[in-house]
N, C-alpha and C positions, 0 to 999 in steps of 0.2 A: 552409541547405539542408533542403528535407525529401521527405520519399517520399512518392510518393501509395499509396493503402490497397491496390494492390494488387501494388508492390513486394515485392520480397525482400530486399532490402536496408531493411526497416522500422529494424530496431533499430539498423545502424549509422551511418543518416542521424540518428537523435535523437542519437545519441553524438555524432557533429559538432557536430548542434546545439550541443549542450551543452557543449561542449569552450570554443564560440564564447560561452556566457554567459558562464562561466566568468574568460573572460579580460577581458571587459569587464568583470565585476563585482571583480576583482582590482584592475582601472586605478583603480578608486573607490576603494578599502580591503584595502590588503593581508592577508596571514593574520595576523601581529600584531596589527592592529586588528581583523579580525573575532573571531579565536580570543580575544580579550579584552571583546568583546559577548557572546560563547557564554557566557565564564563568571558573565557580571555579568549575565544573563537568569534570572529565577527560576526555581525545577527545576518540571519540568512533574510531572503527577500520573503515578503509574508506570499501567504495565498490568496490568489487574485483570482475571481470566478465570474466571467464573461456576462452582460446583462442579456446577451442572448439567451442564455437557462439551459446552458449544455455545455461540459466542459468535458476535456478527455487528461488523465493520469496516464502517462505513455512509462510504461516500464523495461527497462534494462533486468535481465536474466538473459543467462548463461545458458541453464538447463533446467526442467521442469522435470518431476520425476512420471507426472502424467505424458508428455507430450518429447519427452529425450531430450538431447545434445538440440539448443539452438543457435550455436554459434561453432562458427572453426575454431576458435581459440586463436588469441591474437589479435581480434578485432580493437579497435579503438573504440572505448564506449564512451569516450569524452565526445567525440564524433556524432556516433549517434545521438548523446546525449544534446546536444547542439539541436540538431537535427528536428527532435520531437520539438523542443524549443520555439525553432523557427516555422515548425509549421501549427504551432498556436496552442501547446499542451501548456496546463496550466500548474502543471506539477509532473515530477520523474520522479518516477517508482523505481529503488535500486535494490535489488535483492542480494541480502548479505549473508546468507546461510550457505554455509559451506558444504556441510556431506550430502547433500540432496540436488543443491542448486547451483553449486560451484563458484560462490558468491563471496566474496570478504569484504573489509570494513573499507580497505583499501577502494573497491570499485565507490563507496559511496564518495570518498572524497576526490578519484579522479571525478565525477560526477559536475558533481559541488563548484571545484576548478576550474570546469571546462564549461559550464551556465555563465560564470562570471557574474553572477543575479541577478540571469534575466529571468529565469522560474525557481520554485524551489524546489528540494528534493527533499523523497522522501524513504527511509529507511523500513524495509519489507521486510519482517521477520519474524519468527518465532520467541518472541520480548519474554521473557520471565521476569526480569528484576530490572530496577530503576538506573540499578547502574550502565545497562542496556541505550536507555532512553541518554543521559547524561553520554555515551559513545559517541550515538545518533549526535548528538549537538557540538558535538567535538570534532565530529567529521563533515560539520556544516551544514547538519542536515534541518533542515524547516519545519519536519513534520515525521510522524512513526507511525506502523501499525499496530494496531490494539486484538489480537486475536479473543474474542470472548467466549467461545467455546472451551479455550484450552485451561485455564483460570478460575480460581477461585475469587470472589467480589472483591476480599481485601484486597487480592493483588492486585487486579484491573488499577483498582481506588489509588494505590500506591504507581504504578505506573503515569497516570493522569497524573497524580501531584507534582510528579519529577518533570511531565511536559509543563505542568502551569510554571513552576518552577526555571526550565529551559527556555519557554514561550515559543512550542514547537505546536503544532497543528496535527489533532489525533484522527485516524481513522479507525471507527470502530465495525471490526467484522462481524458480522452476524451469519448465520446458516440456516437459521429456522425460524420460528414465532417466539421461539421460548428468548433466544438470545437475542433479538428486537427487543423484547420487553424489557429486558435487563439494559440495551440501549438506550430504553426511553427513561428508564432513572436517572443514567449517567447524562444522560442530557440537561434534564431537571437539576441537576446536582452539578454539575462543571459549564454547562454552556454559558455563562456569564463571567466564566474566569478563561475557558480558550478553545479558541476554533475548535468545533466537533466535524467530522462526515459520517456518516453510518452507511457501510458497504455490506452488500449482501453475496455472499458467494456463493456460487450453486455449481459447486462442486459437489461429487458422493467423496465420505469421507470414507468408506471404504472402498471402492474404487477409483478415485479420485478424478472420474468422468463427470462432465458435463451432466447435469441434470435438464433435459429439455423442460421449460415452461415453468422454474421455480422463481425466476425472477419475476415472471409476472402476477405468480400464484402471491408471494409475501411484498409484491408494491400496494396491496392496501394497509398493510400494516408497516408500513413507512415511518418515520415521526417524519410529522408533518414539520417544524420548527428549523430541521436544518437540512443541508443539503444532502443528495443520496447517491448513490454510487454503485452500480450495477457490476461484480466483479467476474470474471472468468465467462467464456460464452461469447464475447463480443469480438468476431470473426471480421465482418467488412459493414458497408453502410446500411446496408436493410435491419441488421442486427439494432445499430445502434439507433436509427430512427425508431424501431417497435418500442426500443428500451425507454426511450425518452418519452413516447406518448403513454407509456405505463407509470410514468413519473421521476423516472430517474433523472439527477440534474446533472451525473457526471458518470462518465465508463472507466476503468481500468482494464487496461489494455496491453497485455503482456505478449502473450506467445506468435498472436496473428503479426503484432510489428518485428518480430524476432525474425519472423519467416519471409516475412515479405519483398520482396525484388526493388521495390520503392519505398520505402518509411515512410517519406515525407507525403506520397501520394495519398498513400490508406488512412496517415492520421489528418488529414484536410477531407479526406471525404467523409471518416467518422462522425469530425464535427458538424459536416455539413449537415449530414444525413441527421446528426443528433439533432439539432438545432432547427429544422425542418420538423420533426417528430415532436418538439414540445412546442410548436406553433399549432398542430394538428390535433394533439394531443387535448 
């Protein structure tokens, strides 16, 4: 099942989705056999964040159901994956959701392969269950995203356990004040067993447009303790410098590097830009 872009029921149509991968990819290889690929997977390279105070997540997507078709199909995304790499991103965001984004587990490990761990990567998805995160670490991946609007606490709780478990590096999404605050528990409560970032998305989640002015509306309710991550909105270098003097310490940056004529161009000026903004800031 999925939702079309301008549902309200966005996120819990993925959760289905995924509930449905899930179980199919169980009927293949149970958690025994997979949580025993996790471990026999080489450790990926950790996450490294620039003492500048501004790091950029360059992500790999196919298609966005806000923003269409961003690739011809074909592309080499080890390539571009290289690419973000070399021009200083400190992590690659790979999107593995299939009926929305056109993504499979496969793009994360061409990924992974094609770093050769010079960055890590990170597995973007709609996670329901642990055995998700154990995929994520099978396919090399460094780090996962933690949707916290979509979730009940247990589950979040059980997700983290399987990263402290994997020793994978979690992003947790926020959208509002409400799902912040619920970031700042899991902060209190996991940040001393493994890497946190707390991202805020300012997308509408029913129309899954761009919210002008929410990232900078919920940068004072930041947790102050770990790093923060400004998600969706982050277009060229003006973007990211205002983002950075609002306090963000890192962008994820999807559709603009998708589009872009230069890759390498836009994500050096991101940083530049970002990195100037929290000097200003």
């Amino acid at each position: 099942m999925s939702a079309a872009p301008d549902s309200p029921d966005f996120l819990a149509a993925m959760a289905q989705s995924s509930r449905a991968r899930v179980a199919r990819a169980r009927a293949e290889r149970d958690d025994a056999a997979l949580q025993a690929l996790a471990r026999a997977t080489p450790e990926p390279p950790p996450l490294r964040l620039s003492s500048a105070g501004f790091d950029l997540i360059a992500e790999v997507k196919r298609r966005s159901p806000a923003a269409g078709q961003l690739d011809a199909g074909g592309e080499d995304i080890g390539a571009r994956a290289r690419d973000y790499a070399r021009a200083g991103a400190a992590a690659i965001s790979v999107l593995t959701e299939p009926t929305r984004f056109d993504g499979e587990l496969a793009h994360l490990a061409q990924v992974v392969q094609a770093l050769a761990g010079s960055a890590p990567a990170m597995r973007k998805d709609f996670l329901v269950d642990p055995y998700q995160v154990y995929e994520a670490r099978a396919a090399g991946a460094g780090g996962v995203l933690v949707i916290l609007r979509m979730l009940e606490p247990q589950a979040v709780s059980a997700l983290l356990d399987a990263a402290v478990q994997t020793r994978l590096f979690v992003l947790l999404e926020a959208f509002d004040e409400a799902d912040l605050e619920f970031a700042a528990t899991l902060v209190r409560d996991y940040a001393d067993r493994l890497p946190l970032l707390a991202g805020v998305n300012c997308r509408d989640l029913t129309t899954l447009q761009v919210v002008p002015g929410r990232l900078e509306a919920l940068a004072p309710r930041l947790p102050r303790n770990i790093p923060c991550v400004a998600e969706s909105g982050v277009e060229n270098g003006a973007d990211a410098r205002r983002l950075a003097a609002a306090g963000y310490q890192l962008a994820l940056v999807g559709s603009a590097l998708m589009r872009a004529g230069d890759r390498v161009s836009l994500a050096s000026e991101l940083l530049q830009s970002g990195r100037q903004g929290r000097r200003c800031g």
